[in-house]
N, C-alpha and C positions, 0 to 999 in steps of 0.2 A: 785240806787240799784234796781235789780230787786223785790225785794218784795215791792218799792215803788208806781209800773205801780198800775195805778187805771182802773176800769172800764169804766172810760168815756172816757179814752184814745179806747178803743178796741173799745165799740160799732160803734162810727160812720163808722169805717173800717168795721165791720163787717153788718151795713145798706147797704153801697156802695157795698160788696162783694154778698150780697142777693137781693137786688134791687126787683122791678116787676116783677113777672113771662109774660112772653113776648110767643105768640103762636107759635106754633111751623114751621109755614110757614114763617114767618115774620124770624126767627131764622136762615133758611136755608141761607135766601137770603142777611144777614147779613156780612161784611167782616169781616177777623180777627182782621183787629183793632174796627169795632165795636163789636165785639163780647167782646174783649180783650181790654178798652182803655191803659192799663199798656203795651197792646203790643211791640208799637215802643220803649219806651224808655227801657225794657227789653234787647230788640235786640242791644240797641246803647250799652247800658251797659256791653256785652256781647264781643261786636264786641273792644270796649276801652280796657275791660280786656287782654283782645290775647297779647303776646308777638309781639315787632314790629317786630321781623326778621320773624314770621308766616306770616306778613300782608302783608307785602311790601318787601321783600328779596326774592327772589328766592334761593331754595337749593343750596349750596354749591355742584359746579359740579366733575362729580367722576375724577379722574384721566385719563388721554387720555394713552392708549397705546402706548409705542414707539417704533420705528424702532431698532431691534437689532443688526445693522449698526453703531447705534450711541454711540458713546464713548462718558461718563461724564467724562469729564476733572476740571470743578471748578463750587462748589456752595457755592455761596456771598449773603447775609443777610443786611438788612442793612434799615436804616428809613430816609425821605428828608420828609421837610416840605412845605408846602402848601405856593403852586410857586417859589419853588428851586428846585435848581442841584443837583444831587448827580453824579460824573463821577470817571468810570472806564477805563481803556487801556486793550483791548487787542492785545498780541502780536503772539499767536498761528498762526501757518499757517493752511491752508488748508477752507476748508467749515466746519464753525462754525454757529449751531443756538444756538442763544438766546431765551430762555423758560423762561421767566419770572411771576410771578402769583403776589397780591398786598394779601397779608396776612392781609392789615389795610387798609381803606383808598384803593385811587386810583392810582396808579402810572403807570406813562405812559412812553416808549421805547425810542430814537432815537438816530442813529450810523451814523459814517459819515467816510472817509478815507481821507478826508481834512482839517479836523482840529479834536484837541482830547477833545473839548469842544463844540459837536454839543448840540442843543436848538430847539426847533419848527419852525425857520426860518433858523437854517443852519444845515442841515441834510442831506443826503440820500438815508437812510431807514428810516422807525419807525413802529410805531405799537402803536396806541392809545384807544384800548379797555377798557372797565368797568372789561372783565374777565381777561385771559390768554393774555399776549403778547408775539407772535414769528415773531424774527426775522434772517432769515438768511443771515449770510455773506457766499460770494463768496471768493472763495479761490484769485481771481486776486484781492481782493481789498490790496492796500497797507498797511503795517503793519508800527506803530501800530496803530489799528483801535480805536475812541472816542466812547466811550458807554455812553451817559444822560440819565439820572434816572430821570423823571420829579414830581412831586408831584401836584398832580391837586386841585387848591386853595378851591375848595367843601369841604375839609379836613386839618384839622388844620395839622397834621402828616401821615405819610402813608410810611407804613411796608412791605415792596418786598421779595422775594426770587428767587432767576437766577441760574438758572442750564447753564452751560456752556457746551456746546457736539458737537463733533468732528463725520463731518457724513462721513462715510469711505464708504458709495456707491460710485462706479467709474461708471459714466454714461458714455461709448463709444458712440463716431461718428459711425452710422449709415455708411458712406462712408470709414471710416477706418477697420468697420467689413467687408464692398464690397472688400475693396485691400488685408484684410490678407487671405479672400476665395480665391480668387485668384491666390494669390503668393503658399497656399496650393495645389491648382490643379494645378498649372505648375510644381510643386517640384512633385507632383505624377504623373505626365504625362512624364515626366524626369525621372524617376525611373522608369517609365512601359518601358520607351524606351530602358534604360542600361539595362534592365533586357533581353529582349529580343533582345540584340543583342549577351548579353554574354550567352541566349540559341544558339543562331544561330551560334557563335566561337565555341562552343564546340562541336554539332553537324559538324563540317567543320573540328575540329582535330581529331575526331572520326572514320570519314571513312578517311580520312589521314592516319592514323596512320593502318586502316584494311587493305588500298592497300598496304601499304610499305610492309606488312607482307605477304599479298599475293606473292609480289613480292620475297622477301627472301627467301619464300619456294621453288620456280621456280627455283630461279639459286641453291639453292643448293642441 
């Protein structure tokens, strides 16, 4: 109880807390832990207290901006334990990336279009980050493409979330832009030509047509 604390508990604290007055040169050149000896373990105490995600986590990163190209087509949820599989198929065509983030835990990528059960020895692509995993498939890969979910053994369990997105950019050949230029300026060069031939018939049926009538006046 606190009405039990006696006096002799305090004093010696309060001896230790007032000590010899010490000159005041000798005070300057003192460090804080001599100044302070409660100082370090103050600071350990301090430093213990802190939540661990302040200490050792880095922020939770903000969300990345994405291409408004890209069409969400499927987002899968889903937990794999600590060094297992977790595998999905996909059968979408075109150019798919995989966006994947580890909500718990670590969870690591790998796709493959030769088998639907790729692993860190048969894979590839992957993508083996702490943060964000993307990976994109190419529209030539054969369908249906193996998606592994890896769970990295650091983690008893570990909680993913994959956005699935369809990227509708069309990157043309740089040589196929060279031929359609092209075939545009021959088709206009073609057109400047008819165009100015059928000025040049009309002009030729114009005085045609002025002599005949000259001539019609004459005889009659």
């Amino acid at each position: 109880m606190i009405s039990s604390v006696s006096n002799e508990a305090i004093n010696p604290v309060s001896e230790v807390l007032s000590g010899p007055t010490l000159p005041l040169s000798h005070a300057l050149t003192m460090t804080p832990a001599q100044c302070c000896p409660l100082l370090p373990l103050l600071l350990l105490l301090f430093i213990t207290s802190l939540p661990l995600s302040h200490c050792f986590l880095s922020p939770e990163p903000e969300p990345e901006s994405l291409p408004e190209e890209w069409l969400l087509l499927h987002v899968v949820q889903g937990q794999v334990g600590a060094g297992n599989y977790s595998y999905l198929r996909l059968n979408h065509d075109g150019r798919i990336v995989l966006h994947m983030r580890s909500l718990r835990g670590d969870a690591d990528l790998y796709v493959s279009d030769k088998t639907l059960r790729p692993s860190f020895d048969t894979y590839r692509l992957q993508s083996v980050t702490c943060g964000q995993d993307v990976v994109v498939v190419p529209g030539d890969f054969a369908r249906p493409v193996g998606i592994g979910i890896y769970g990295h053994p650091s983690y008893q369990e570990s909680e993913f979330e994959m956005r699935v997105f369809l990227d509708d950019t069309v990157r043309r050949d740089p040589f196929e832009d060279a031929a359609a230029e092209s075939e545009q300026s021959q088709k206009k060069a073609q057109s400047t030509s008819t165009d100015d031939f059928q000025e040049e018939e009309s002009i030729f049926w114009t005085i045609l047509i002025g002599l005949l009538k000259i001539i019609v006046e004459i005889l009659v």
